[in-house]
VEXRO-199133 format. One record per residue (C-alpha): residue number from 0; residue in three letters; x, y negated, z. Coordinates in steps of 0.5 Angstrom, whole numbers, always signed. Each point is the difference from the previous one (the first is absolute). Layout:
VEXRO-199133
NUM	ALA	X	Y	Z
...
END
This chain:
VEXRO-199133
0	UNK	+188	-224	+187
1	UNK	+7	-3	+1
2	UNK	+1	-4	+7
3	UNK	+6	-3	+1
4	UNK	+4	-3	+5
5	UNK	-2	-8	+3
6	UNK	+7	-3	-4
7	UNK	-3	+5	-8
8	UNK	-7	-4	+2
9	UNK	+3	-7	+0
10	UNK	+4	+3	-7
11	UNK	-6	+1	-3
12	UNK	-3	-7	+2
13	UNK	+5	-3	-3
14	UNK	+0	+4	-7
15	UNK	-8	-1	+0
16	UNK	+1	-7	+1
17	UNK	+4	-1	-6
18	UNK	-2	+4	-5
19	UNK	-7	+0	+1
20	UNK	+0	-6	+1
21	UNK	-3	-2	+6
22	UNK	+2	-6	+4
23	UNK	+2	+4	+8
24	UNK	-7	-6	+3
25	UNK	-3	+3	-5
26	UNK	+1	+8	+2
27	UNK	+0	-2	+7
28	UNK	-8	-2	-2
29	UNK	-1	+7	-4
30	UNK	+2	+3	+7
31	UNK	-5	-4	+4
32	UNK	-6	+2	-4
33	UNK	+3	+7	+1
34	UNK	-1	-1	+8
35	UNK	-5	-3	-1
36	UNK	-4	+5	-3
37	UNK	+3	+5	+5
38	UNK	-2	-3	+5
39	UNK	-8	-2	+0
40	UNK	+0	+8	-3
41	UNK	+3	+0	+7
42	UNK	-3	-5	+5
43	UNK	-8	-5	+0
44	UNK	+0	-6	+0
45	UNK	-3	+0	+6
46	UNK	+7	+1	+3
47	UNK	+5	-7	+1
48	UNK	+6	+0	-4
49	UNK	+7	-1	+5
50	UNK	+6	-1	-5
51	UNK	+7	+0	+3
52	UNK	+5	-2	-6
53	UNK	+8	+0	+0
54	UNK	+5	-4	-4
55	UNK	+1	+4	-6
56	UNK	-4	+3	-6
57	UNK	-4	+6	+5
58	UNK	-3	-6	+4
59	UNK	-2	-5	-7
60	UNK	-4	+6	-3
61	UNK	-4	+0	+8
62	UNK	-1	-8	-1
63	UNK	-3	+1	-7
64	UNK	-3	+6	+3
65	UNK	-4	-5	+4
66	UNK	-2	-4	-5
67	UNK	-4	+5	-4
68	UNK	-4	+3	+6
69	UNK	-2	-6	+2
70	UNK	-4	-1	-7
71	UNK	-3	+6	+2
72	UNK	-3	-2	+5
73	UNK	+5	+3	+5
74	UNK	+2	-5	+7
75	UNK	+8	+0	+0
76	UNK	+5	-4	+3
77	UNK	+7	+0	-1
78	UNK	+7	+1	+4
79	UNK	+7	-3	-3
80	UNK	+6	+1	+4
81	UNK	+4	-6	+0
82	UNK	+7	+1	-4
83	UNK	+5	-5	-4
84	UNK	-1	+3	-5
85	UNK	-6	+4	-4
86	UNK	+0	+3	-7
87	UNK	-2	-4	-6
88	UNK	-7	+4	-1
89	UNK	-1	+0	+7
90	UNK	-1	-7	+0
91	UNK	-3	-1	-6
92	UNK	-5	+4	+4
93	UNK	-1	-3	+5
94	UNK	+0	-7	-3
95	UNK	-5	+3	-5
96	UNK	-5	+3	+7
97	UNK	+1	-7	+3
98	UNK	-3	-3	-6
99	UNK	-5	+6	+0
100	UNK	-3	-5	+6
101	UNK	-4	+7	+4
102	UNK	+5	+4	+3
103	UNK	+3	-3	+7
104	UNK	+8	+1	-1
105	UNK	+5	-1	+7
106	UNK	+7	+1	+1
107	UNK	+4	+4	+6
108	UNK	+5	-2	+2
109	UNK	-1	+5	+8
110	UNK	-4	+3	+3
111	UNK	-4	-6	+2
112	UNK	-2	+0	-6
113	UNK	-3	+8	-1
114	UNK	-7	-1	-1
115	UNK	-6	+3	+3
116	UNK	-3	+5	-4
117	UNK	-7	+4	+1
118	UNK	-1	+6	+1
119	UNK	-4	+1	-6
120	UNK	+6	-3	-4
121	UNK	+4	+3	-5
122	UNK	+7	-1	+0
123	UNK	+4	-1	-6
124	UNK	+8	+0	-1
125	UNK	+4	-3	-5
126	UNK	+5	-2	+5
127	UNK	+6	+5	-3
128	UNK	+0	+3	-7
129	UNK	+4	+6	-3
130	UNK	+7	-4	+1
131	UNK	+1	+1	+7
132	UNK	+6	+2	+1
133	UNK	+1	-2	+8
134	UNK	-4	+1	+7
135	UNK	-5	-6	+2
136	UNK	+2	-5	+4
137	UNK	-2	-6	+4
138	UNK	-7	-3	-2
139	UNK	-1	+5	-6
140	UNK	+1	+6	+5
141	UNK	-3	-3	+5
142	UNK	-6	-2	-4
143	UNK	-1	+9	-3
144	UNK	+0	+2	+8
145	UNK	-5	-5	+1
146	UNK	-4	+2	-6
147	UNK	+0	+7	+2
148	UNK	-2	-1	+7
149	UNK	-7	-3	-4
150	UNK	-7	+4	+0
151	UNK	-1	+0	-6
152	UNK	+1	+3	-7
153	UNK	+7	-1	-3
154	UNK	+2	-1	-7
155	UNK	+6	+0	-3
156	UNK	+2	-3	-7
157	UNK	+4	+4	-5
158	UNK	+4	+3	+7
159	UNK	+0	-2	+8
160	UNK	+5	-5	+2
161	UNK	+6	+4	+2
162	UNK	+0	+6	-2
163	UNK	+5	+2	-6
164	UNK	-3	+2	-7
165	UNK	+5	+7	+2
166	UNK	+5	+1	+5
167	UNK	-3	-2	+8
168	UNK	+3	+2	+6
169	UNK	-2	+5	+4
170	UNK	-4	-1	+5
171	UNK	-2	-6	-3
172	UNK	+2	-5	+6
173	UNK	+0	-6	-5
174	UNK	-7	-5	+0
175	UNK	-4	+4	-5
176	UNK	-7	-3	-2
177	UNK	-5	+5	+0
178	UNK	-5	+0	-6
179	UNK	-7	+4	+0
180	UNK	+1	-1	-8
181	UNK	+4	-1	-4
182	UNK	+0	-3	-7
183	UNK	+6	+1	-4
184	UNK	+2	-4	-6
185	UNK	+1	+5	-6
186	UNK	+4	+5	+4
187	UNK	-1	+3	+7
188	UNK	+7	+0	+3
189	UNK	+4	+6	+2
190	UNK	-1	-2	+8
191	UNK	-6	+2	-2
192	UNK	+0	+7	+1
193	UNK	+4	+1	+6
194	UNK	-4	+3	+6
195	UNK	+3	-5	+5
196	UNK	-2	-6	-4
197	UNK	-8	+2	+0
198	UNK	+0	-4	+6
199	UNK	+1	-7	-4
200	UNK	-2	+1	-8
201	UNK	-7	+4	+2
202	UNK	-5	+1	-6
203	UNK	+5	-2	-6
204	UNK	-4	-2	-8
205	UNK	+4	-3	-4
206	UNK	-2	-5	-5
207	UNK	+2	-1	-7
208	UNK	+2	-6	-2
209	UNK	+2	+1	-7
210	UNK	+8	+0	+0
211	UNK	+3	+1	-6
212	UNK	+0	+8	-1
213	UNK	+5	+1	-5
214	UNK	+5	-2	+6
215	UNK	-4	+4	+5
216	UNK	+3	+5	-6
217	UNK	+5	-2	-1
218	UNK	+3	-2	+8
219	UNK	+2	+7	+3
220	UNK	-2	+3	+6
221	UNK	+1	+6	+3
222	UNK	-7	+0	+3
223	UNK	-6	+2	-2
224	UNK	-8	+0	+3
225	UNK	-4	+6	-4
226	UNK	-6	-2	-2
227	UNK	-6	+4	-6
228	UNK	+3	-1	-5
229	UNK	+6	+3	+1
230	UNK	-4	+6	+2
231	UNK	-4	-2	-7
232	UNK	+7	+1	-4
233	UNK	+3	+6	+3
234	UNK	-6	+5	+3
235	UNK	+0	+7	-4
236	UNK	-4	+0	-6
237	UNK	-6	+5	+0
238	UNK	+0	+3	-8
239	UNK	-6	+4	-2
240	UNK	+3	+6	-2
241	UNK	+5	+1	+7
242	UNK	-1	+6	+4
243	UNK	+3	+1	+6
244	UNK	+6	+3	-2
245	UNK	+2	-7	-2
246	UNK	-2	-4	+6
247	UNK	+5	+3	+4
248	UNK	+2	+5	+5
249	UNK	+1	-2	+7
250	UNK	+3	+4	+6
251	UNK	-1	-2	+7
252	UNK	+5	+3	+6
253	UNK	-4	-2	+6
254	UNK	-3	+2	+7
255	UNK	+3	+5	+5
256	UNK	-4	+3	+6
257	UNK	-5	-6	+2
258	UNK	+2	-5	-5
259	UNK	-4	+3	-6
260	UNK	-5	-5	+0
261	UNK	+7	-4	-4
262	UNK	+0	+5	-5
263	UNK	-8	-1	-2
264	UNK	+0	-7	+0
265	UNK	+6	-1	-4
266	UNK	-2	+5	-5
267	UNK	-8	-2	+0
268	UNK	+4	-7	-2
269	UNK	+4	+3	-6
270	UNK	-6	+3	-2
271	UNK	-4	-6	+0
272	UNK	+5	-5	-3
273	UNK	+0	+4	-7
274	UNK	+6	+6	+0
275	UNK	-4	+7	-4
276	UNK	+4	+4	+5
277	UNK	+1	+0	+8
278	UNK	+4	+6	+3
279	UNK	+1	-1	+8
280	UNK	+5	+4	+4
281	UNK	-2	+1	+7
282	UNK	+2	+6	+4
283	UNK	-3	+6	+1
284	UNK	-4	-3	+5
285	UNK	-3	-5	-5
286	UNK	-3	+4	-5
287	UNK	-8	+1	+2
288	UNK	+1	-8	+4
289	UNK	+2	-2	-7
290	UNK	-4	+4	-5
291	UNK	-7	-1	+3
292	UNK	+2	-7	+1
293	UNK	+3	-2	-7
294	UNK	-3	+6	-5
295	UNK	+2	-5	-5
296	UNK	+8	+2	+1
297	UNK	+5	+5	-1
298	UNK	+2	+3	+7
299	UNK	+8	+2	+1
300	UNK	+2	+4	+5
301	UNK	+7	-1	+4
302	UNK	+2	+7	+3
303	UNK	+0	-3	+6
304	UNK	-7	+0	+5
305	UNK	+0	-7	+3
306	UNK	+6	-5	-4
307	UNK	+3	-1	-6
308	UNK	+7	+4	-1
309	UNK	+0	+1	-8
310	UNK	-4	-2	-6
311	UNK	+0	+4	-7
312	UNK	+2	-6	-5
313	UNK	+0	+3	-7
314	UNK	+0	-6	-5
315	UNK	-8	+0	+0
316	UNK	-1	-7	+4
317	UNK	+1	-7	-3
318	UNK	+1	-3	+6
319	UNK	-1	+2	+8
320	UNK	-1	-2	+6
321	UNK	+2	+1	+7
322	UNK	-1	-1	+7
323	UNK	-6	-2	+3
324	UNK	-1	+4	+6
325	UNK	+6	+5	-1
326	UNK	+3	+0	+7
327	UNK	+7	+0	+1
328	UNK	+1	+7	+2
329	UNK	+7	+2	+0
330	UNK	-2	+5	-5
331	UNK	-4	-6	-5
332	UNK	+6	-3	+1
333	UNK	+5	+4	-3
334	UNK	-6	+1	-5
335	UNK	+0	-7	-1
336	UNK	+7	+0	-2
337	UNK	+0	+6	-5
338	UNK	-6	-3	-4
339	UNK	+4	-7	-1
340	UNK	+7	+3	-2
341	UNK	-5	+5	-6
342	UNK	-6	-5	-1
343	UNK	+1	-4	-7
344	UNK	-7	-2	+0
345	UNK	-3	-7	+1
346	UNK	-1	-1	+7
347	UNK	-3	-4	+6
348	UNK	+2	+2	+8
349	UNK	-5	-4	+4
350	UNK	+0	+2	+8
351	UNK	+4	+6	+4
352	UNK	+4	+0	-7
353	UNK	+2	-6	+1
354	UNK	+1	+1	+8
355	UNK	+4	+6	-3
356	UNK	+5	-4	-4
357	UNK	+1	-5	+6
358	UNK	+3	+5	+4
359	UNK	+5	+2	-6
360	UNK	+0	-6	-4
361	UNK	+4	+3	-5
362	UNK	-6	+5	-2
363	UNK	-1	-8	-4
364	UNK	+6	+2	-5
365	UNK	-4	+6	-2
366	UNK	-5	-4	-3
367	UNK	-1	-1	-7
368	UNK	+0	-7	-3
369	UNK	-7	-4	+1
370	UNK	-2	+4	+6
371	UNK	-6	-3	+3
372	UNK	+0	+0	+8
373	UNK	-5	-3	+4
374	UNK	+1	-2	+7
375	UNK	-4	-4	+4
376	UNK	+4	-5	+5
377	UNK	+2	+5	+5
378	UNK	+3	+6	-6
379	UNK	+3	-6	-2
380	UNK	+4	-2	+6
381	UNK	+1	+7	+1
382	UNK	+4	+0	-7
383	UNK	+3	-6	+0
384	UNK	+1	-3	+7
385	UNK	-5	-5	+3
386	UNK	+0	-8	-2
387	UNK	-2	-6	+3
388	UNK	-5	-2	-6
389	UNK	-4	+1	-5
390	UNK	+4	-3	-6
391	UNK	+7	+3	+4
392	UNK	-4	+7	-1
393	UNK	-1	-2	-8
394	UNK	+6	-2	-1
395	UNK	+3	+6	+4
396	UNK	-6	+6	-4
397	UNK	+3	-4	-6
398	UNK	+7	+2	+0
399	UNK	-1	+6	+2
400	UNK	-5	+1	-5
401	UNK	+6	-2	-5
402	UNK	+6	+4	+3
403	UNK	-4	+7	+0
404	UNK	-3	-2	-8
405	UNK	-8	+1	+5
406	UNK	-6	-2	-1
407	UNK	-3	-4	+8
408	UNK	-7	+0	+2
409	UNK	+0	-3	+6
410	UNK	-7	+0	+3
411	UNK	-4	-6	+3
412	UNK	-5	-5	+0
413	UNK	+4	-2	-8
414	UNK	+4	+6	-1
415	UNK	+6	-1	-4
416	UNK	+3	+4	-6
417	UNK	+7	-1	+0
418	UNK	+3	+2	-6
419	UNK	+8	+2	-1
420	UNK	+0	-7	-5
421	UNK	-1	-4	+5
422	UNK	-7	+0	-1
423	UNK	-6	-2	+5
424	UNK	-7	+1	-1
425	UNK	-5	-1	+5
426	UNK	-7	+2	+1
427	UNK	-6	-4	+0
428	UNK	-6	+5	+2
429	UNK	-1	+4	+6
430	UNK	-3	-1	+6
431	UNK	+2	+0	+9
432	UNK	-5	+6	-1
433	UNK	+6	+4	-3
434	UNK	+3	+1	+7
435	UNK	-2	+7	+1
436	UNK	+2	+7	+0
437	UNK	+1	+2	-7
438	UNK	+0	-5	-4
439	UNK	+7	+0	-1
440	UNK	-1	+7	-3
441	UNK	-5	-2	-5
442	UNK	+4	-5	-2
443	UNK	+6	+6	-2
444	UNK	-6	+3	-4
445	UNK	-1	-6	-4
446	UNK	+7	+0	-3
447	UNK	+2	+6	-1
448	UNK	-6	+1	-3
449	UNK	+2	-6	-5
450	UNK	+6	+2	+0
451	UNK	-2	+7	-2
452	UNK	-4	-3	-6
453	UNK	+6	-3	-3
454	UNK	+1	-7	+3
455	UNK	+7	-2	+1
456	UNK	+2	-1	+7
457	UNK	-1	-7	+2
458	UNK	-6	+0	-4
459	UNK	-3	+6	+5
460	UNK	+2	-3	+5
461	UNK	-3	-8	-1
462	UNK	-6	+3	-2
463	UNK	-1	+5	+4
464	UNK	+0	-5	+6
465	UNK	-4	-5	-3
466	UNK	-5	+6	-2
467	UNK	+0	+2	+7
468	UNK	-2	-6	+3
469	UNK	-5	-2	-5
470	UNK	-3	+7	+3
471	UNK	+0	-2	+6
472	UNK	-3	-7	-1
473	UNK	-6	+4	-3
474	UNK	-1	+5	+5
475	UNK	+0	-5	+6
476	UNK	-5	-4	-5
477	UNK	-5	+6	-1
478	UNK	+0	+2	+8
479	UNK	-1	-8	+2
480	UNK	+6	-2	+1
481	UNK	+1	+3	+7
482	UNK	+6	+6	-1
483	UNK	+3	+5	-5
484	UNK	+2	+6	+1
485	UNK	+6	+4	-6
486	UNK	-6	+5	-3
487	UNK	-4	-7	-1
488	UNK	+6	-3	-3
489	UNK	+1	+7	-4
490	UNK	-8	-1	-2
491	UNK	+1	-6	-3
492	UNK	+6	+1	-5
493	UNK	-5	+1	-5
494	UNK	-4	-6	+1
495	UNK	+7	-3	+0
496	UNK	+2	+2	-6
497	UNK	-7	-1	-3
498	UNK	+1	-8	+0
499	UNK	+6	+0	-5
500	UNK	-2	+6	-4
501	UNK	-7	-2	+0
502	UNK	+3	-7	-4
503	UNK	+4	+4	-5
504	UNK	-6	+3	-2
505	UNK	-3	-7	-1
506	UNK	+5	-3	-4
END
């Protein structure tokens, strides 16, 4: 799925609405039957509806939001902020309410006017949509700070009035309504996938409100969420007749004395995820630690006892991958740097790799193209400097991700595979369960693996985050939802991939 910027969503609004063509009122009512059904999936009718609508079109699709709940059945009253001057639909909506002749409408024009609102409530705003370009202010500002203040659950409609459908300072000090959900038309925003706004935009659904899809295909955009079926269109095909041979072969530098539980995890991962050969290359310390715990994979042994110093590339491998619990040794160090200046493999650097190139950043003009790095938040500062926010961060991984021709994995809650297009993919499956030790380490399993089975590099790299997530939902599921650890996410890959392979088989 494409998503766009606030100003690309309002282009493909006015195409839809000239070459469908709909009247914008009547796209405006396509919207709100979509939030309508958002909503009752959300909340009863048990619950009293308050509605805090703005001037523009954001706060038109609350008002006609009211008037379909209140024929299900649901108790709504509506708030309008005074202003001089209202978008054309948003009046025909109120008119059309007024003459409705159910649901109570006032106006704010202070605070004198803020309602009292009952604890078993629910609070919608519709007050500023994804056009907001400036902080609140006056009543509108004063009215969010009174909302939030409220005990009660709070939802936004489309984004919550005040933050910006990308950038935002950080902290945020400007006045942000705080969503428990929210439902957003058609796309989700970009805002959307930064840690720091959590705090306002909550749970997120988007609902489909039917635009025009030849302008969604035809508006560009540099984001993308992933969803099945881009999984469906590019996951290894399984043929008959393969052996293992075919399916790749993988190696795995990882581990040092204390820190062989990476290169088991990693490997188990690669293994799981499809490729036909894993070798492992731990020191002489890891061989039976290794063996006895994966007897499914190859053990190569560096000539040193506790950490890594060399690995014997002789073009066997279709890809490689290391740094899960390397350490950063002197000796490793140097190591490190051998392999780079020989290696023309495929390759993924995750962990004490990456901690190594930190202290060198020049070790980065060693890689070949499309290299795939995966840091979480604090390798990333390591690299690349600190930034004030989560879109600074993105921009930032974004250009270096072009300047070094590199494939960024940056890890999080929506982790974000920036390509040296300019490209941005951002995950739609995991969960805070992954918060763990070793998952990271399954994850560089994951794309190696795909990597080694002939998947291009952005491709093993979208996947393979998408694959580790939809694992690690599954495992939270089959143990109740409490916590995982990175073996369950390893243990899962199977049913993971069972879900798409399953429905190959079926078609």
């Amino acid at each position: 799925m494409k998503i766009f910027t606030g100003a690309q969503t309002r282009q493909i609004d006015g195409y839809t609405i000239e070459h469908e063509p709909v009247k914008s009122i009547d796209l405006m009512e396509r919207a709100s039957v979509a939030l309508m059904q958002a909503y009752v999936g959300l909340y009863s009718a048990s619950r009293p509806v308050f509605i805090f609508a703005g001037p523009g079109n954001n706060g038109g699709d609350g008002i006609a939001l009211a008037r379909h709940l209140v024929l299900l059945g649901y108790y709504v009253k509506v708030y309008v902020l005074e202003s001089s001057s209202y978008s054309p639909d948003s009046l025909i909506n109120i008119e059309r309410l007024e003459r409705q002749g159910v649901v109570t409408l006032s106006y704010i024009d202070s605070p004198s006017d803020f309602p009292q609102i009952s604890k078993s409530g629910v609070v919608v705003d519709s007050l500023f949509g994804s056009g907001l370009t400036r902080p609140l202010s006056g009543v509108a500002e004063q009215l969010v700070g009174y909302l939030n203040e409220q005990e009660t659950d709070r939802v936004a409609i489309d984004i919550p009035s005040g933050l910006y459908s990308e950038g935002n300072p950080f902290p945020n000090q400007n006045t942000v309504y705080r969503a428990a959900v929210t439902i957003a038309i058609q796309f989700p925003k970009v805002s959307f996938f930064f840690p720091e706004n959590d705090q306002y935009v909550g749970q997120w659904v988007v609902v489909d409100i039917g635009l025009h899809p030849k302008a969604i295909c035809e508006v560009s955009s540099p984001y993308f969420l992933v969803d099945e079926q881009y999984i469906f269109d590019n996951l290894p095909h399984k043929n008959k007749f393969d052996h293992k041979g075919l399916r790749g072969h993988c190696l795995i530098i990882a581990g040092c004395h204390g820190m062989y539980g990476a290169a088991i995890i990693s490997a188990k991962s690669c293994l799981m995820a499809g490729a036909g050969l894993v070798s492992v290359h731990v020191p002489q310390g890891g061989l039976s630690i290794v063996q006895q715990a994966l007897p499914e994979a190859i053990v190569d042994i560096d000539m040193n006892e506790h950490y890594f110093t060399n690995a014997n590339l002789d073009g066997k491998y279709n890809a490689i991958a290391i740094g899960p619990g390397l350490g950063t040794h002197p000796q490793t160090m140097v190591g490190f740097k051998q392999f780079l200046q020989k290696n023309k493999c495929p390759l993924v650097i995750d962990a004490d790799g990456l901690n190594i190139i930190a202290t060198n950043l020049e070790l980065i003009k060693l890689l070949p193209q499309s290299t795939i790095i995966t840091p979480h938040v604090g390798e990333f500062n390591r690299l690349f400097g600190k930034t004030d926010s989560g879109y600074s961060r993105l921009a930032q991984a974004q250009r270096f991700a072009a300047q070094y021709s590199i494939i960024i994995v940056l890890k999080g809650a929506h982790t974000q595979i920036l390509c040296p297009s300019g490209q941005v993919y951002f995950n739609s499956t995991g969960n805070s369960a992954m918060a763990t030790a070793g998952s990271g380490d399954s994850l560089t399993g994951i794309i190696v693996s795909l990597l080694g089975q002939g998947l291009k590099p952005i491709k093993a790299a979208v996947l393979g985050v998408y694959l580790h997530g939809k694992a690690a939902d599954l495992a939270l599921e089959a143990k109740g939802g409490g916590s995982i650890v990175a073996a369950d996410i390893s243990s899962a890959l199977s049913a993971a991939l069972g879900h798409f392979y399953n429905q190959f088989t079926k078609k």
